[in-house]
N, C-alpha and C positions, 0 to 999 in steps of 0.2 A: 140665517142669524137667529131666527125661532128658537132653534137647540140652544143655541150658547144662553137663552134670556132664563132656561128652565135650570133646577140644580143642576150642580155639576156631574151627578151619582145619576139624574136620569137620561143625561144628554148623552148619544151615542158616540159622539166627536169626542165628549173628551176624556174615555175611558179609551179607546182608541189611539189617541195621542199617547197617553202616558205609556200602556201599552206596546207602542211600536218605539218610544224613547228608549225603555224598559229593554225590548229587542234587540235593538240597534247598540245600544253600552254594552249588554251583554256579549255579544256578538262580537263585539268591535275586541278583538283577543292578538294583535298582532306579535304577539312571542310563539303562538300556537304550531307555527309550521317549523319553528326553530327550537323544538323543545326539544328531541334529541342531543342536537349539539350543543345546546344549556347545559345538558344534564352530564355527557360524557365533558364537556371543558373546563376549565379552571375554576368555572366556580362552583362543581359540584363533584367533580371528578369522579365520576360514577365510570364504571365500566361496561361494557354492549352487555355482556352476559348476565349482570346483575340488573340492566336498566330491561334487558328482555324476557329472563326468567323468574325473576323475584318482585320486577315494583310495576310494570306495566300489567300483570295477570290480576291484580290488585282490581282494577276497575272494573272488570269484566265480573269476579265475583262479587262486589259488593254490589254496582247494578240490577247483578240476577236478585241478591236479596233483597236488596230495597226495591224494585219496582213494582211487586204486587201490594205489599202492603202501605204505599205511598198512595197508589194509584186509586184503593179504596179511601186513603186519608183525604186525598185532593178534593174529592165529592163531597165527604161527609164535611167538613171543615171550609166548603163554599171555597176553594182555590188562591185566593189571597194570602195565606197565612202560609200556603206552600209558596205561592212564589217568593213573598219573604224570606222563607229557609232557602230556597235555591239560592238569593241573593246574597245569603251571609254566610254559603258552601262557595260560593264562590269566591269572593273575601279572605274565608279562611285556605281554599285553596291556593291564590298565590302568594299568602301572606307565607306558607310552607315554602311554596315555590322561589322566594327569596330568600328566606331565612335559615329553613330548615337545611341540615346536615345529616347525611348517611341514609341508608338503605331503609331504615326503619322509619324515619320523616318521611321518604317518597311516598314510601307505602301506605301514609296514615293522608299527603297528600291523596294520593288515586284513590282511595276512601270517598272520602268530600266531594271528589270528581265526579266518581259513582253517586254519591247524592245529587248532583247539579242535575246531569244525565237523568236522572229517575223522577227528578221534580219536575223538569223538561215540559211534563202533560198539561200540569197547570197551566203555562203559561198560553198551549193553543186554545184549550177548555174555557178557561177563564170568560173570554167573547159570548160565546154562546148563553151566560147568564147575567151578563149585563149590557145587551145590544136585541134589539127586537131584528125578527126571521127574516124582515126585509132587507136586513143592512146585513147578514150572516157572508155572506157571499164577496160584497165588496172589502168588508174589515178581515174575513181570510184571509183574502188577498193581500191587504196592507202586513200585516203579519207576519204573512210568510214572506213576502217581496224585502221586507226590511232585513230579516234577518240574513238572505241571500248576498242583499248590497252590504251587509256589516260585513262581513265571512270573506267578499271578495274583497271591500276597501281593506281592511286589515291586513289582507293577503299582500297586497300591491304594495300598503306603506312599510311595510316589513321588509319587503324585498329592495323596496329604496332606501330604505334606512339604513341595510346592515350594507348594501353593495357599494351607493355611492356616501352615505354620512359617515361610515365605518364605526355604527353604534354599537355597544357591546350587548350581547343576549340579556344581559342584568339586565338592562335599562328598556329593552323590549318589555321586558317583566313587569317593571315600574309603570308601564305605558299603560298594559294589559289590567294592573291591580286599580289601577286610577280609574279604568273604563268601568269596569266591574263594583266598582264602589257608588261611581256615579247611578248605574244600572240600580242597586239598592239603594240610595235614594232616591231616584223616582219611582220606585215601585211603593214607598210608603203614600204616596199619594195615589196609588189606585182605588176606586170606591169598593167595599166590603160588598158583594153580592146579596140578597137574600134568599137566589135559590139556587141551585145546581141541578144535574138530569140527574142523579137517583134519587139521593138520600132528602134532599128538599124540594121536591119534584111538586111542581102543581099536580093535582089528581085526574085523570082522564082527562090530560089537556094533549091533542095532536097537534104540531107544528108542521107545516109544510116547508121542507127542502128544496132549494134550488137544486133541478139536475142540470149541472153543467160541465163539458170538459175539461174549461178554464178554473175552478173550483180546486177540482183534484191537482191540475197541472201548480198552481200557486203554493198546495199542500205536498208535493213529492218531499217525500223525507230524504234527506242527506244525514243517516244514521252519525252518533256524534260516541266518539273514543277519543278524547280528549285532541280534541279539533278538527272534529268532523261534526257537523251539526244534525240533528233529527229532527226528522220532522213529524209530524202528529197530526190527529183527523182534523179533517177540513168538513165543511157544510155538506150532506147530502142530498140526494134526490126524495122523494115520498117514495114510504116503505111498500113493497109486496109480500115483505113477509112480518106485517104485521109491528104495533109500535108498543115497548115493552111500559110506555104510561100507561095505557090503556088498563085501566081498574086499578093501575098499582097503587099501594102508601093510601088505601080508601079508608085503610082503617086508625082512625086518629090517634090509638095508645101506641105513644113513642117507643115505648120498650120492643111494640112489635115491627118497626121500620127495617131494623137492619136486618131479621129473617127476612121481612116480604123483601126487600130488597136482593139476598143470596139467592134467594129461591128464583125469583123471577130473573137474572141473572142466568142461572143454570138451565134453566128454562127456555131463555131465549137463545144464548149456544148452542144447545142442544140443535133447536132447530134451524139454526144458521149453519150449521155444519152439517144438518142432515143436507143443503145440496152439494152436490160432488161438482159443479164447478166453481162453487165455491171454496171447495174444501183444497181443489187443488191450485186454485190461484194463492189461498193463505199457505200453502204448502211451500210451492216457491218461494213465496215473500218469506217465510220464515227462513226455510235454507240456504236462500243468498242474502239477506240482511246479515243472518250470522257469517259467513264469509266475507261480506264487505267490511261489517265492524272489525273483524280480524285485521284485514288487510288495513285500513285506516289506521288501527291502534301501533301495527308494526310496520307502517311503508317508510316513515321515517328512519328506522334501523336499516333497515337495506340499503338503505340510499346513504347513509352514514359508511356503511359494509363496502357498495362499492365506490364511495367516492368520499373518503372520509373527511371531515370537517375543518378539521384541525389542519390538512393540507391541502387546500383547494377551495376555492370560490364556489358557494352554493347556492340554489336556486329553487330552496322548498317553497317561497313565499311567490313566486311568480306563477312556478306550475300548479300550487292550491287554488292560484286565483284564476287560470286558464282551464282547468277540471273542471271548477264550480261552474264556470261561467259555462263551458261546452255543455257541461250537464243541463245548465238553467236553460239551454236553446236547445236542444233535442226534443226537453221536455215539456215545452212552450209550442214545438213544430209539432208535437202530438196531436194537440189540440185541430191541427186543420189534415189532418190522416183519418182517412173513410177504408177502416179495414170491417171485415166481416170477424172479431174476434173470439165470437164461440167455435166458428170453425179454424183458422189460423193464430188464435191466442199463444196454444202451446206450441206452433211449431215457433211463433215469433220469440218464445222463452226459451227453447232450443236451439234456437240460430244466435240468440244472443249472446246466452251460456256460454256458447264455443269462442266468442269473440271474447269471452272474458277468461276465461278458461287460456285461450292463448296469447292475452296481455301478460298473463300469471306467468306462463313459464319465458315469455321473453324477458320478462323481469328476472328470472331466475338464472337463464343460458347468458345474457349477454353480459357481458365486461364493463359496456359503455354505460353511461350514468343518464345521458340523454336518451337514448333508446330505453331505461329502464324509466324516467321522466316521462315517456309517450306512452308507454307502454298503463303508465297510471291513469295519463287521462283519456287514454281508451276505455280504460276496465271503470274509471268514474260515473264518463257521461253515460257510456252504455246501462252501468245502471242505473242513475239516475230519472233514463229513456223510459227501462223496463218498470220499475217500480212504480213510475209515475200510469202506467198501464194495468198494472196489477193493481194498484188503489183505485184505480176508475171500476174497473171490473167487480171489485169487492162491494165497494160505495153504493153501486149505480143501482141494485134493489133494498139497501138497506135504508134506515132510518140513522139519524146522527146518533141515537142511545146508542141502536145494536152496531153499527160503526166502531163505537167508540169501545166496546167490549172486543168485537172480534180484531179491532188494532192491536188492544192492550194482551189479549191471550198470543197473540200471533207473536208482536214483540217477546214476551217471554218465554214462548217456545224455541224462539231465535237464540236467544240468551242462553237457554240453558242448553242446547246446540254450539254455541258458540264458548260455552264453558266446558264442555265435554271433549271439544279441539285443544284448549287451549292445557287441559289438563293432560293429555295428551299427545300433543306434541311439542308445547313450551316450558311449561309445567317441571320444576328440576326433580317432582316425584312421580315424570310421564318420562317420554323420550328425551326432552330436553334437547331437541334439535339446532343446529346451529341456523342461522336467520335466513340465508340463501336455499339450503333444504326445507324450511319452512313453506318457503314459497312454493317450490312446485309441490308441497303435498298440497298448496290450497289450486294450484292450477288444477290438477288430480280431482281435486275434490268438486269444482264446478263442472269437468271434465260428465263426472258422476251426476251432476244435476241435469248437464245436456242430454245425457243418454237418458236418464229418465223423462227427460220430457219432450224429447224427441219419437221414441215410443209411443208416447200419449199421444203426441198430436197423430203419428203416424194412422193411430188405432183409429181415431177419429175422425178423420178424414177420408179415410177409406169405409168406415160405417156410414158415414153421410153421402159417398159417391153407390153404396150398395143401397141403402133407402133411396136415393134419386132413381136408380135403375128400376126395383122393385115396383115405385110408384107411377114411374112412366110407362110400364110394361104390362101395368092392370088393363087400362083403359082399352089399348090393344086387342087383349085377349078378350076383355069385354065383348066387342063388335064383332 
């Protein structure tokens, strides 16, 4: 009861409540899994080819452009002021989503979308400047847990609503605008930060990180293409390579903050990427993030493709909620798995790949809608699994600053990989592929990530059994 007696702006509780309130309205999107069929039915009568060549590729570009320069605004502007504009991106996105008419309104919605998506960072950022290092760990948690339980509730009352109340897609809408309205009014009551990690940085102040499995595991992102959520850095362990406060922002004249800020920035990539197993776990993460958001943003259309909406009982709001959830346990059973990861890391990114890799094309070969249904929350949780592996592995010698950069470059290398797909092969000035062909180029395409990292571990593994020989065979000859 101590907290609750002190302001509101210093007590950890209750920037944390509003917070996961905040989460949990925005989250809470139960139209999400039913936006295809919103969009191809009567009340918007959009067509597959226009909803997948022209207004879905929308988000994907605006994303890429808005996430760098959000991501420096979110620091400098102490993070509040972003989640506000996410709140009022969201607002205005399904204010489109009901109202608006024709190919030109989707696209101006998946605009806004891309803004929500790119404000996104704020919202995990935000903790870390107004909750002391002690409590980084457990509000994570709360965080991320919340937004997990919105994603799945939403998921469930969607899929009872439209099956057994026979509610129309409109009024999912109405549901979804309501939540998201509520979400921006309780974010007006989150207290203003006074500092953030760059740009308002205490000066040569270290903060110790919890190193935990559970940490990462609460933080695995579930990349978000308009209803798929993302997820953003979690608390770290203390740095080994060093904490980029360390002398930063020493020098008081403001004009000079945002050099020393670029600089030291450049600075500390640099040498975050100078190690190579770093560089290839962010490797991965980049090139199957950008394949997952693909598949998220278009598994609705396939599933529309082979079991269209308009004739048939659908079931996107059940299987989003059995993905997430298979996802949320894989990635939770992580935490009590004692693997050797420097040695087995990349074969276990290799073995997965394949398993994703041939969800893709069963998605693609089969007829059946349930098998194409399985098929998704195979390729989910499995990533899910993997990603939540590869955040540990990135995390586990950084500091929460160089975390929080090498997420933010990693995400946008994804992006701009996943723009460079999407411009060829959805793109109506690329191949312009039809939806089921899409798919197995993306099975193809993971196909291409197992091979490569299959290699890798091969290489590895065998260099580590050839040092084992070498080094048992000294002593030998020693004698």
């Amino acid at each position: 009861m101590d907290c609750w007696r002190t302001s509101p702006s210093r007590s950890w509780i209750y920037p944390t409540v509003i917070l996961c309130l905040f989460g949990f309205f925005s989250m809470m999107r139960p139209s999400e899994p039913f936006l295809t069929p919103y969009l191809t039915g009567p009340d918007k009568n959009l067509t597959t080819t226009e909803i997948t060549n022209e207004i879905f590729p929308v988000w994907t570009y605006s994303y890429l452009v808005l996430l760098l320069p959000v991501f420096v605004l979110t620091d400098y502007v102490r993070y509040k002021p972003v989640i506000l504009l996410q709140g009022i991106s969201f607002i205005i996105t399904w204010l489109l989503l009901l109202f608006g008419q024709g190919v030109k309104a989707m696209q101006i919605m998946e605009f806004f979308f891309g803004m929500v998506t790119a404000t996104e960072v704020a919202y995990f950022a935000y903790i870390y400047s107004v909750v002391s290092p002690e409590h980084y760990q457990k509000v994570s948690s709360y965080c991320r847990s919340i937004t997990l339980v919105a994603f799945t509730t939403a998921s469930v009352l969607a899929q009872l609503l439209v099956s057994l109340v026979k509610i129309s897609y409109f009024h999912l809408n109405i549901i979804s605008l309501a939540s998201v309205s509520v979400a921006f009014f309780v974010s007006l009551f989150l207290p203003m930060p006074k500092e953030s990690m760059f740009f308002h940085a205490k000066p040569s102040e270290e903060v110790p990180k919890p190193t935990s499995m559970s940490v990462v595991l609460n933080e695995s992102p579930e990349e978000e293409a308009f209803g798929c959520s993302e997820e953003k850095p979690a608390a770290e362990s203390p740095t080994t390579l060093g904490n980029p406060k360390d002398g930063q922002l020493s020098d008081p004249k403001p004009e000079n903050v945002p050099l020393k800020v670029f600089v030291q920035w450049f600075q500390d990539l640099k040498e975050c990427y100078s190690s190579k197993r770093l560089l290839y776990w962010s490797l991965w993460w980049a090139l199957s993030t950008a394949g997952f958001n693909q598949i998220l943003n278009y598994i609705q259309v396939l599933w529309d493709y082979k079991s269209p909406s308009q004739n048939s009982f659908i079931y996107n709001g059940a299987v989003e909620a059995i993905a997430t959830f298979g996802g949320a346990v894989a990635a939770f059973a992580m935490g009590y798995v004692k693997v050797n990861w420097d040695l087995l890391g990349e074969l276990a990114l290799a073995t997965f790949s394949v398993v994703n890799a041939s969800s893709l094309f069963l998605m693609h070969y089969t007829a059946n809608i349930w098998a194409c249904y399985a098929g998704y929350v195979i390729f989910k949780s499995s990533y899910m699994l993997l990603i939540t592996i590869a955040v540990f592995q990135i995390a586990v010698n950084l500091s929460m600053e160089r975390y929080a950069l090498v997420f933010g470059i990693n995400t946008f290398v994804a992006l701009v990989i996943q723009t460079v797909i999407t411009v060829i092969v959805v793109d109506q000035r690329g191949l312009n592929l039809p939806i089921s062909t899409q798919f197995l180029v993306y099975g193809s395409y993971f196909a291409v990530i197992a091979g490569i990292f299959l290699i890798r571990s091969l290489y590895i593994i065998c260099s580590t059994r050839c040092q084992e020989e070498v080094q048992s065979s000294a002593p030998s000859q020693n004698s």
